[in-house]
LUMSELUM-706590 format. One record per residue (C-alpha): x, y, z; residue in one letter. Coordinates in pm, whole numbers, plus 32768, in hexadecimal, padded with zeros to 4 digits. Layout:
# LUMSELUM-706590
XYZA
...
***
This chain:
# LUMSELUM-706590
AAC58B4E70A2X
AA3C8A4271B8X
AA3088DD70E7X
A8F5883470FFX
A8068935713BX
A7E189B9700AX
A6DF894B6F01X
A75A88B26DAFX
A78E89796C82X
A76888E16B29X
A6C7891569F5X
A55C893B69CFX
A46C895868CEX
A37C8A8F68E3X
A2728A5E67C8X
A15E8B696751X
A02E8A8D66EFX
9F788BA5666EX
A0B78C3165A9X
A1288B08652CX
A2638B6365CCX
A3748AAD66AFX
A4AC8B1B673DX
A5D98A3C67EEX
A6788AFA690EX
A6F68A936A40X
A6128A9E6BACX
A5ED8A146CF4X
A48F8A046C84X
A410887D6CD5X
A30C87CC6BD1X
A257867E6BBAX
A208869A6A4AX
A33786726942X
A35386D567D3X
A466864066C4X
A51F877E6642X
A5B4879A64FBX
A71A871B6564X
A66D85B365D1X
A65B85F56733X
A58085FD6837X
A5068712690EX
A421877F6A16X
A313887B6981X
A28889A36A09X
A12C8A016964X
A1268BA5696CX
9FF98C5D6931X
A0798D726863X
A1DA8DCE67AEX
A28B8EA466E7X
A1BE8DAB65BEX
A03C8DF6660BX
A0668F4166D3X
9FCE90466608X
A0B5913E667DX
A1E9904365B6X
A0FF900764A6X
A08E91496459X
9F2D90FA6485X
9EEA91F365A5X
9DEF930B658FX
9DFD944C6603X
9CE3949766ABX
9C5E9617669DX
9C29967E67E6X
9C3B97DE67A2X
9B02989467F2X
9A4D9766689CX
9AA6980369D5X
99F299456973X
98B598AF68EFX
98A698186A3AX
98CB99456AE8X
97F599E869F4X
96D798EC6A0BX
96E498B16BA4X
97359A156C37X
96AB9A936D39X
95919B906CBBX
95CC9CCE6DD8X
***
């Protein structure tokens, strides 16, 4: 590996608003904004949109939606009279 040209790996914060959820992990990922973590040091954050905490497919909050027949109906309601 060249020296030098490489960005900088080191631990970074990605937090869930939404979930109430954060994560420490370790990214080449650059920040402006810290947070203090729970061992008393300080971290760049990395605000995501969705995790593993607020996605419904995680949280068991997703609904199936019944597509079944909707298709038809269309069909049905749209066809061609010949």
């Amino acid at each position: 590996m060249q020296q030098g040209i490489h960005p900088e790996y080191r631990p970074v914060v990605f937090r869930d608003r939404v979930g109430d959820f954060a994560v420490l992990t370790r990214s080449t990922v650059t920040s402006d904004r810290t947070v203090e973590w729970t061992d008393g040091q300080t971290y760049p954050v990395i605000d995501v949109e969705i995790s593993s905490a607020s996605h419904p497919f995680y949280t068991g909050a997703a609904r199936v939606v019944d597509t079944a027949g909707r298709v038809e109906r269309f069909n049905r309601r749209y066809q061609k009279q010949r």
